[in-house]
C-alpha positions as a printed Julia matrix, in Angstrom:
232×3 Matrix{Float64}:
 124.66   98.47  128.14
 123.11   97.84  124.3
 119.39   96.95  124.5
 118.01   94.73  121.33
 114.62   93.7   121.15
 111.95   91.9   118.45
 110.1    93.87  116.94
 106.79   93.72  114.39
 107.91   96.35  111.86
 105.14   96.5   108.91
 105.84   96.99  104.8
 104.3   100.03  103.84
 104.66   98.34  100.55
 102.78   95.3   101.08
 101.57   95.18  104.8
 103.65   92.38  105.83
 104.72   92.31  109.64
 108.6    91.69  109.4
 109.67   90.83  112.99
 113.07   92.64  113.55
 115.7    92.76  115.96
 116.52   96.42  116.74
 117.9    98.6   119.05
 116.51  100.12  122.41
 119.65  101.87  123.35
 123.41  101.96  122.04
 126.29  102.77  124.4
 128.03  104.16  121.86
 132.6   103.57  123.38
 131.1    99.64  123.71
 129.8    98.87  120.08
 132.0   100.65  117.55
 131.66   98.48  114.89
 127.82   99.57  115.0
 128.73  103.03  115.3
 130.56  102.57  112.19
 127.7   101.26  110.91
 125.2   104.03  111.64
 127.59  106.41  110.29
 127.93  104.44  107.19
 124.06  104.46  106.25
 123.75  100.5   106.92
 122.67  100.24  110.37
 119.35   98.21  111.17
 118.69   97.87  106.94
 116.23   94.95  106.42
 114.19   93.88  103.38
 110.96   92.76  103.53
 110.03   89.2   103.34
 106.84   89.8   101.63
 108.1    92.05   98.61
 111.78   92.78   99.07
 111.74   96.4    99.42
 114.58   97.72  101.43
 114.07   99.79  104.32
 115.47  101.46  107.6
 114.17  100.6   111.11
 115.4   104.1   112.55
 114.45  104.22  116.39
 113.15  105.3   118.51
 116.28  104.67  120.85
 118.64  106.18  123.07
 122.46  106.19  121.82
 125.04  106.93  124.87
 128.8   107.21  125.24
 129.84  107.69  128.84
 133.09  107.9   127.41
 132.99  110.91  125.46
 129.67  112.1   127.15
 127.18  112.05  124.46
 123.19  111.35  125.26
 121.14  111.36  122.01
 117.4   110.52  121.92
 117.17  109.65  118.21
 113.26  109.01  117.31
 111.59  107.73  113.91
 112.18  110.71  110.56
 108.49  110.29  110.75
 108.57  111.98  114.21
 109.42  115.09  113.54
 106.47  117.11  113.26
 105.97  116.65  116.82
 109.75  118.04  117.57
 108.68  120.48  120.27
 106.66  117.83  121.83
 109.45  115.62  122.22
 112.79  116.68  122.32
 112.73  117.38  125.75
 112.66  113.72  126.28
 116.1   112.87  126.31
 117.0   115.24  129.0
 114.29  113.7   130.94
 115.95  110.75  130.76
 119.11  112.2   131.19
 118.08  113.83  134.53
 116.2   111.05  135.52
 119.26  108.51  134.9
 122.42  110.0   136.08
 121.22  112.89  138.5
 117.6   112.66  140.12
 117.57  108.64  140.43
 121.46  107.98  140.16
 123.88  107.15  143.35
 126.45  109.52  144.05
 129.25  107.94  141.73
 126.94  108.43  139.21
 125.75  112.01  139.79
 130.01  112.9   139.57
 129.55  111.74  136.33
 126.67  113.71  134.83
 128.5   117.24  134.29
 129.73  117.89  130.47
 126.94  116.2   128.96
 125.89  116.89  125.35
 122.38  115.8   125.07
 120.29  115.94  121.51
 117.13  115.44  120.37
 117.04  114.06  116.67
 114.83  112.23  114.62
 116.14  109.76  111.84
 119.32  107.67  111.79
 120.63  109.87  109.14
 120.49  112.8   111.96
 122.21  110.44  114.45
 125.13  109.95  112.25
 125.52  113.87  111.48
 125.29  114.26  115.35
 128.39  111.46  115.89
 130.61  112.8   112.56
 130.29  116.2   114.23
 130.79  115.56  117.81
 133.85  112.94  116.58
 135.12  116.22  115.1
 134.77  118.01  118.09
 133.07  120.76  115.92
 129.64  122.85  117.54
 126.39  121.47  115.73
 124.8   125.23  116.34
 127.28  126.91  114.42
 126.78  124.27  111.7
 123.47  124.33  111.28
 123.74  128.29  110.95
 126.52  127.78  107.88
 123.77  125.07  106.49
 121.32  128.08  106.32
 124.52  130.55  104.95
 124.92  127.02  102.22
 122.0   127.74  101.18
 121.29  131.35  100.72
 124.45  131.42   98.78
 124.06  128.77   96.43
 120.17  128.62   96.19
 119.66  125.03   96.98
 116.64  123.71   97.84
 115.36  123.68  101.8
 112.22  121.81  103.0
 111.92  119.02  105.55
 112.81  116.56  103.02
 115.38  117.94  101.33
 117.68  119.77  103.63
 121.62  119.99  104.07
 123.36  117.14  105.45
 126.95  116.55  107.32
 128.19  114.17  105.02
 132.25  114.26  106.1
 133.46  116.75  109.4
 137.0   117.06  110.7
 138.77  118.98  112.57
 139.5   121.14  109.23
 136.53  121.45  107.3
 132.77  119.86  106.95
 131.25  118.99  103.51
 127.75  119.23  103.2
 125.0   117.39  100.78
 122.51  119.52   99.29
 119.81  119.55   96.57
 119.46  121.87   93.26
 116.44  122.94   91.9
 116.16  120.4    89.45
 116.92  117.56   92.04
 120.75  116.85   91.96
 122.35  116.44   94.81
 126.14  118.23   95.16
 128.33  118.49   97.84
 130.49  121.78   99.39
 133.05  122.0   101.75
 133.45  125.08  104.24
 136.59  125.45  106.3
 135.92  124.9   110.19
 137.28  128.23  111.2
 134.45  129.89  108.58
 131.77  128.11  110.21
 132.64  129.22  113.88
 133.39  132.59  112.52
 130.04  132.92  110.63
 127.96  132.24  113.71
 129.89  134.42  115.72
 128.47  137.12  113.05
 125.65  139.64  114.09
 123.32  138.85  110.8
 123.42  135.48  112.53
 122.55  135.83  116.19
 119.14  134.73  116.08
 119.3   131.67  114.52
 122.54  130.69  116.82
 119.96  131.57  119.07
 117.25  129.27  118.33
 119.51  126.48  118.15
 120.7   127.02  121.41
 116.81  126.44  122.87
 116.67  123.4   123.26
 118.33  119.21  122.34
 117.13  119.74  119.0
 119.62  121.44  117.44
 118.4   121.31  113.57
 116.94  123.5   111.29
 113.62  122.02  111.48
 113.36  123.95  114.39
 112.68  126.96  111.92
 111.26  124.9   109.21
 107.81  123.14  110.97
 105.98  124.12  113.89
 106.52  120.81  115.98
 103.57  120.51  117.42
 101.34  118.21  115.38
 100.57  114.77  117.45
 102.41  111.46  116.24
 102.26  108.61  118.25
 105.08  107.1   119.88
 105.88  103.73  118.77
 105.38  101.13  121.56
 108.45   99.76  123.15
């Protein structure tokens, strides 16, 4: 079922508490047209009553789909730094909701699970346009890092590539020149499962394979500075 609650969400513009209704938790097969939504960038977009600034109220929530088996703890962009602190969350709640605490019926159910761990709704809808595509999201964030190496685009925590389009034939990525731009490429599926099948590779395959936060900020910031969690 789709939690909403109120909630006091403050203008970092102006300081004025906007009260919001926003999303706890999504189940995902139930509420396409939000899916839709997330995927198209206009999900939970308000503007401030005080000055009119637009902005994004981006989680923290938990989006499931029992249909296609799909658990993703998605927490505030502003969350990251504390990746390693978190992202074992959602399994938590995973475990704790359809195995440790769950009835039998329930526990049948829990096998074939992909869980994630990602922070911003921009990451969510990656995560959906990916698993929709029935593509690996460790094999494309290894091609993100090949992206970049060969066409020298900028990578920081801001400013990193992004699964803009992903089908069953190829995945187009966003990325960011020196000088700003943005541009897009496009690498064939079979390229990015054969890249990350490649030995120059292994590692970072590797690290993404740690843990439900499968992103290359997991070789990008240390994840362990302290941000608080916003209440519920």
């Amino acid at each position: 079922m789709s939690v909403f609650r109120p909630q006091s969400i403050v203008c970092t513009a102006c300081g004025t508490a906007n009260v919001e209704t926003v999303a706890m938790s999504l189940h995902g097969s139930r509420v396409p047209q939000i899916v839709a939504a997330i995927v198209a960038g206009t999900f939970q977009c308000f503007t401030c009553a005080g000055c009119g600034l637009e902005y994004r109220a981006d989680g923290p929530l938990i989006y499931v789909d029992f249909d296609r088996k799909r658990w993703i703890g998605e927490f505030p962009r502003t969350m990251e730094p504390g990746w390693a602190n978190l992202e074992q969350q959602p399994m938590d709640v995973f475990r704790q909701s359809l195995i440790d605490l769950a009835p039998a019926f329930l526990r049948a159910e829990a096998d074939g699970f992909t869980v994630r761990a990602v922070f911003g709704l921009d990451a969510l809808a990656e995560k959906i346009r990916l698993l929709d595509a029935g593509i690996d999201d460790r094999a494309v964030e290894v091609a993100k890092l090949a992206i970049v190496q060969q066409t020298g685009a900028v990578m920081s925590p801001g400013r990193r590539p992004r699964v803009v389009e992903a089908s069953a034939e190829s995945v187009t990525f966003v990325l960011w020149s020196t000088d700003g731009e943005q541009f897009c490429v496009s690498m064939p599926t079979t390229e990015i499962v054969s890249l990350a099948a490649e030995d120059a590779w292994r590692s970072l395959l590797r690290e993404m394979r740690v843990g439900p936060y499968v992103d290359l900020g997991r070789i990008m910031m240390d994840g362990r500075a302290e941000v608080a969690v916003p209440a519920g």
